[in-house]
C-alpha atoms as one frame of an Amber mdcrd trajectory, in Angstrom:
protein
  75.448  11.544 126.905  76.469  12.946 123.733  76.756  16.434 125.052  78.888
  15.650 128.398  81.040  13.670 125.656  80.526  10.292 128.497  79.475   9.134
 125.200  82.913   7.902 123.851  83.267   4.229 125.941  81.953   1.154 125.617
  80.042   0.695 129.149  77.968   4.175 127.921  77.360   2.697 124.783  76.075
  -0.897 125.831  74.075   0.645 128.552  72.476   2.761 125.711  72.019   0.363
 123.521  70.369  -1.518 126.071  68.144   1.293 127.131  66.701   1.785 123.075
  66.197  -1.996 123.258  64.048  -2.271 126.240  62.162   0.473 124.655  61.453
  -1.585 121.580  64.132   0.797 119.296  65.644  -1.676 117.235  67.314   0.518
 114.719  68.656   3.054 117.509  70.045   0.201 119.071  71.924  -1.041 116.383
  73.242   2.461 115.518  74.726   2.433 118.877  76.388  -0.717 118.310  77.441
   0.235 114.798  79.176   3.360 116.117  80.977   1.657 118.838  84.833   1.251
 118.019  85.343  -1.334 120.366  82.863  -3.779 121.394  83.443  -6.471 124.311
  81.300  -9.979 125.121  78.689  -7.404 127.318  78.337  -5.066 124.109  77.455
  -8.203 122.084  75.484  -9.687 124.561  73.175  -6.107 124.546  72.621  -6.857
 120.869  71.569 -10.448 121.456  69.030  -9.612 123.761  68.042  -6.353 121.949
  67.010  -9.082 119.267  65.016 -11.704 121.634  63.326  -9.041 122.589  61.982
  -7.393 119.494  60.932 -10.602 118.833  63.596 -11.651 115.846  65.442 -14.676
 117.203  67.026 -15.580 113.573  69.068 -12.406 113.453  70.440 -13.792 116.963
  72.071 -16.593 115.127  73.161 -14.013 113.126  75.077 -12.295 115.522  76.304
 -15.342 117.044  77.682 -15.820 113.656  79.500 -12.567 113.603  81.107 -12.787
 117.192  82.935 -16.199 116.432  84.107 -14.097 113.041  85.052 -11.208 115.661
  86.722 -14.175 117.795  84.576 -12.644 120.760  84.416 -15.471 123.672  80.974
 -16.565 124.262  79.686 -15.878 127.921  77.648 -18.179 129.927  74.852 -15.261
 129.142  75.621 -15.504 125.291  74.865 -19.512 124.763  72.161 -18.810 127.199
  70.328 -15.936 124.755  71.449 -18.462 121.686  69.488 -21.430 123.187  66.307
 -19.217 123.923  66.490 -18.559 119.789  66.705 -22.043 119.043  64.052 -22.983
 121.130  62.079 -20.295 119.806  62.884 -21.370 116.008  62.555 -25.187 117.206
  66.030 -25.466 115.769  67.082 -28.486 117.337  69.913 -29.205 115.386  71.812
 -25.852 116.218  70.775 -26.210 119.799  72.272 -29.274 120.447  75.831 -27.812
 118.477  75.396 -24.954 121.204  74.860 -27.747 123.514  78.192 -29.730 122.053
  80.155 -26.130 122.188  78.879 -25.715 126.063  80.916 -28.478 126.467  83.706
 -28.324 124.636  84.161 -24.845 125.901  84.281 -26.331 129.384  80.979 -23.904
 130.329  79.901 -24.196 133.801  76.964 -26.295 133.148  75.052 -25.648 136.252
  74.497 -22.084 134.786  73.412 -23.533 131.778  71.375 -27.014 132.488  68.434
 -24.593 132.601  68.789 -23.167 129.100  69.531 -26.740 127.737  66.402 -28.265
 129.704  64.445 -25.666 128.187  65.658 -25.633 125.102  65.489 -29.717 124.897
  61.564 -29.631 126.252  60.681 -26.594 124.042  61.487 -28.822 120.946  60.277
 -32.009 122.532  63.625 -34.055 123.431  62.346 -34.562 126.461  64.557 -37.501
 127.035  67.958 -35.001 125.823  66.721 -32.937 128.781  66.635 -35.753 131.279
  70.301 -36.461 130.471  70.922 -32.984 131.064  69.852 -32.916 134.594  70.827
 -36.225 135.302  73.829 -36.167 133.974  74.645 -32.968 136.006  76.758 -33.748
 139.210  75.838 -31.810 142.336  73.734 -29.386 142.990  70.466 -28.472 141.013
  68.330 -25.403 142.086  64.926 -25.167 142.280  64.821 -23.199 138.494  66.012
 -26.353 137.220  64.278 -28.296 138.742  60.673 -26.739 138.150  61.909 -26.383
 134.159  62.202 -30.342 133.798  58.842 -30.498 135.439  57.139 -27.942 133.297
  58.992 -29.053 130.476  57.557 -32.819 131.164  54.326 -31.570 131.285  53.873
 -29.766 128.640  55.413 -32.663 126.552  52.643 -35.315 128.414  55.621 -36.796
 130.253  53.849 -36.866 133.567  55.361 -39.741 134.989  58.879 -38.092 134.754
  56.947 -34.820 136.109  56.044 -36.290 138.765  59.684 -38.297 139.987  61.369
 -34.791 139.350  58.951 -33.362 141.409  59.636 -35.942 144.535  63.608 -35.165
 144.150  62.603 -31.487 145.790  60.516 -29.934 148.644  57.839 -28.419 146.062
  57.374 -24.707 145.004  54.508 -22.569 144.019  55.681 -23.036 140.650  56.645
 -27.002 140.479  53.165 -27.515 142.791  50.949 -25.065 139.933  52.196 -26.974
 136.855  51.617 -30.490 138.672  48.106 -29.269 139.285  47.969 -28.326 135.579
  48.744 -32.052 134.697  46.705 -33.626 136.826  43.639 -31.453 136.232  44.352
 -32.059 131.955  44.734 -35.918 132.990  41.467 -35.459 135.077  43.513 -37.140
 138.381  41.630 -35.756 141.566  43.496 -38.087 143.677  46.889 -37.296 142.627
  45.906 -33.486 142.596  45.112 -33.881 146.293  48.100 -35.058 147.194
C-alpha cells in the first residue's frame, strides 16, 4: 500500500489496521492508527476490536474514553465491543452506564438487547437481562433469544430457561443448552421432551 501511495486514506488505513489485528499485531496496529490524520467511528471501531481480540479488554475502556474526548459518535458496533469488555472485566457498574447511554442516545435497541443480555447474564443480573428482553417491544430474533436461555442456564435459572425457550420454535443452539441443563439437573424426562 505504501508503495502505490493508496496508503494516504482512512478506509486503507482501517482495513490495515484491521488486517495486523486479526493477525495478533497489536503494536502494528496501533501504528496504523497513530499515523492516521483523520480517523472516523469505523477507524475507532478497528481499534476496539483490535483490543478484544488480543485479549486486553481494559484498554477498550480506554479507547472508549478517548473517542468521547475526540467527540466521535458511538456506533451501534462501538457500545456493542464496550459491553463484550465489561462483561469480560465483570464490570457491572460501567455496563449498565453503557446500558443508560444506549438509551439516552436513542440506540436501536433491538441491535443491542443481545449485547445487554449478555453482558447482564455474564455478570449474573440475570433478572437486568429479563427486563431487557421483556422490556423490548416487537420483534426478538432467535440470537436473542438463545442468549437469555444460555445466559439462564449458566446462571441456574432454569425455570426462566425453559419459558424463554417455549416463546420460540427451538434451535440447535437453544435445544443443546436446554439439554445441558437438564442433563446438570439430572431431568431425563424434561430432556426427552
Amino acid at each position: 500500500m505504501i508503495r502505490t501511495g493508496a496508503d494516504s486514506g482512512t478506509v486503507p488505513k482501517t482495513a490495515l489496521l484491521d488486517m495486523y489485528s486479526r493477525h495478533g499485531s497489536l503494536e502494528d496496529s496501533l501504528k496504523v492508527f497513530d499515523e492516521m490524520l483523520h480517523r472516523d467511528v469505523v477507524a475507532w471501531n478497528a481499534l476496539l476490536s483490535c483490543f478484544l481480540r488480543c485479549g486486553k479488554p481494559s484498554e477498550v475502556i480506554s479507547v472508549l474514553r478517548e473517542m468521547g474526548r475526540e467527540n466521535v459518535e458511538f456506533s451501534e458496533f462501538t457500545l456493542c465491543s464496550v459491553l463484550k469488555c465489561c462483561a469480560s472485566l465483570k464490570a457491572l457498574e460501567l455496563g449498565r452506564q453503557v446500558h443508560g447511554l444506549v438509551v439516552c442516545l436513542g440506540r436501536d435497541l433491538v441491535v443491542l438487547s443481545t449485547a445487554l443480555i449478555d453482558f447482564y447474564c455474564s455478570v449474573g443480573c440475570v433478572d437486568h437481562a429479563l427486563n431487557v428482553f421483556y422490556g423490548l417491544k416487537g420483534w426478538k430474533d432467535d440470537t436473542m433469544h438463545n442468549a437469555l436461555v444460555s445466559g439462564c442456564i449458566k446462571n441456574g435459572r432454569y425455570g426462566e430457561a425453559f419459558k424463554v425457550m417455549g416463546l420460540v420454535k427451538p434451535n440447535v443452539v437453544v435445544l443443546t443448552s436446554v439439554m445441558g441443563c437438564c442433563s446438570e439437573k439430572l431431568d431425563l424426562l424434561t430432556g426427552k421432551q
